[in-house]
C-alpha positions in Angstrom: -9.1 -8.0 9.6 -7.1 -11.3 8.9 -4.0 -11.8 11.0 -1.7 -13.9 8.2 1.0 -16.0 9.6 3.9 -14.8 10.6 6.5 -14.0 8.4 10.4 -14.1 9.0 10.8 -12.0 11.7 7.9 -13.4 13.9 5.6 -10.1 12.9 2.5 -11.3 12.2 0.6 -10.0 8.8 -2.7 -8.2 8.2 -5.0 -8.5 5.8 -8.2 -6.9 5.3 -11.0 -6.9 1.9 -12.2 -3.8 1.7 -14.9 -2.4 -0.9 -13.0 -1.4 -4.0 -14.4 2.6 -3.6 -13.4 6.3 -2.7 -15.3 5.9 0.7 -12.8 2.6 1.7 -9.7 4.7 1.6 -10.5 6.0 5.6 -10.3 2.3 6.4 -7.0 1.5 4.9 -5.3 4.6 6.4 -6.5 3.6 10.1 -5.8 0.1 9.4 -2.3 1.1 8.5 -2.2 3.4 11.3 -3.2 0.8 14.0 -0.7 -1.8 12.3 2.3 -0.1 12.5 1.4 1.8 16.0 1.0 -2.0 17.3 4.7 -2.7 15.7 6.1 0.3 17.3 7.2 1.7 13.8 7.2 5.7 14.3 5.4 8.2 13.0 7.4 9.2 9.9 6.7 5.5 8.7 3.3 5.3 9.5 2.6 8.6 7.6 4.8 7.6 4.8 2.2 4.1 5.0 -0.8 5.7 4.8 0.0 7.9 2.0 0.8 4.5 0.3 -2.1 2.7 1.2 -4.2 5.7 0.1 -2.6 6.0 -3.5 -2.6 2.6 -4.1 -6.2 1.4 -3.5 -7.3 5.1 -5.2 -5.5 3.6 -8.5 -7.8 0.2 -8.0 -10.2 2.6 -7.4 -9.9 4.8 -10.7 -7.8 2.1 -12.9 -10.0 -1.7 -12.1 -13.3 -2.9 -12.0 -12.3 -4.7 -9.2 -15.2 -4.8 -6.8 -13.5 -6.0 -3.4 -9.4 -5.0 -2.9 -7.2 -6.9 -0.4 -5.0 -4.9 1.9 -2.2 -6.5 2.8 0.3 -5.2 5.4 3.8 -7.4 6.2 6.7 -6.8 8.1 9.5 -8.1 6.0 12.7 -7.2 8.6 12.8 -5.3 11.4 13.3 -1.8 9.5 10.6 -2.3 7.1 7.0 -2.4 5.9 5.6 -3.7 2.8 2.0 -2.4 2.2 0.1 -4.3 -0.8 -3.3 -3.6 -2.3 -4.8 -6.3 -4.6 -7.3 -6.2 -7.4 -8.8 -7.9 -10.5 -6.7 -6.1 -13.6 -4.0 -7.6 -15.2 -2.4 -4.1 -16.5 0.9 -3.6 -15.5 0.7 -0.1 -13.3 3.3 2.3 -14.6 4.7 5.6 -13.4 3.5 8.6 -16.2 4.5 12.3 -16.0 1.6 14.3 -15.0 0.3 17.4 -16.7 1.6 20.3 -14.1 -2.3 21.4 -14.3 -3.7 18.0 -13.8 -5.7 17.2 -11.2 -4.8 13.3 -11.6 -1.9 11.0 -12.4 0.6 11.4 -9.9 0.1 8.6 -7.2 2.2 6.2 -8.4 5.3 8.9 -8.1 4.4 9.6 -4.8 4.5 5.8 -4.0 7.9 6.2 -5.3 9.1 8.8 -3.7 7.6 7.5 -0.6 9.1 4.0 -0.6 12.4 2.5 -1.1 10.8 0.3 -3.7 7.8 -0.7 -5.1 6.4 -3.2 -7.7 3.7 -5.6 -8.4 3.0 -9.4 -8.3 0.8 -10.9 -11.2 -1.7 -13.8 -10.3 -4.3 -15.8 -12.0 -7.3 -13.5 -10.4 -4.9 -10.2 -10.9 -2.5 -8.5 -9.1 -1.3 -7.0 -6.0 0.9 -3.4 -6.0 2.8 -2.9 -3.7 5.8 -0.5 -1.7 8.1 -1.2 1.0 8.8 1.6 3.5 12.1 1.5 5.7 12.4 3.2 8.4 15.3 5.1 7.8 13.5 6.4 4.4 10.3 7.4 6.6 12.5 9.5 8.7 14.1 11.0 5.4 11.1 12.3 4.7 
């Protein structure tokens, strides 16, 4: 794990490359887990982030060849979490309606029913897709 340099509100970020397989997603979750225990965030929030963490890197997973994903975990204000998992495609990832009797195809909507937003940042090497999580939307849920 990386610590990042501190971002606005004097939280610093983590960052962590992780295998890009099945058997990594443990590792996020706890990573997640530890991060926002260590920021005090509760446990609505820290639920909330590991269901994101999870969805996300099982679409780099399923969706990339990417062989290495970055997790990235920031603190953008007080109230909220932004939780970021990179990877090698360039395809836009985009919510789909899911078959009521598939077994697949319904982590993105969970991301956004999870978050207050979410989105993705292109670069050179990829992408990163992400979600923020406020607190007051964890303890909606």
């Amino acid at each position: 794990m990386t610590v990042a340099k501190p971002n606005a509100i004097g939280a610093p970020g983590y960052t962590t490359e992780l295998p890009c397989v099945r058997e990594s997603v443990s590792r996020a979750r706890a990573l997640v887990s530890n991060v926002l225990a260590a920021w005090g965030m509760d446990d609505d929030v820290a639920d909330c982030g590991k269901i994101i963490v999870t969805e996300l890197l099982a679409n780099a997973v399923e969706h990339t060849d990417t062989p290495v994903s970055k997790i990235l975990i920031e603190r953008p204000s007080n109230g909220a979490v932004r939780i970021g998992v990179s990877d090698r495609s360039h395809g836009a990832p985009h919510l789909k309606t899911a078959d009521p009797n598939a077994e697949s195809g319904r982590g993105l909507s969970l991301v956004a029913t999870m978050s207050s937003r979410w989105g993705y940042d292109t670069h050179p090497w990829g992408k990163v897709t992400w979600a923020v999580v406020e607190a007051s939307v964890g303890k909606e849920q």
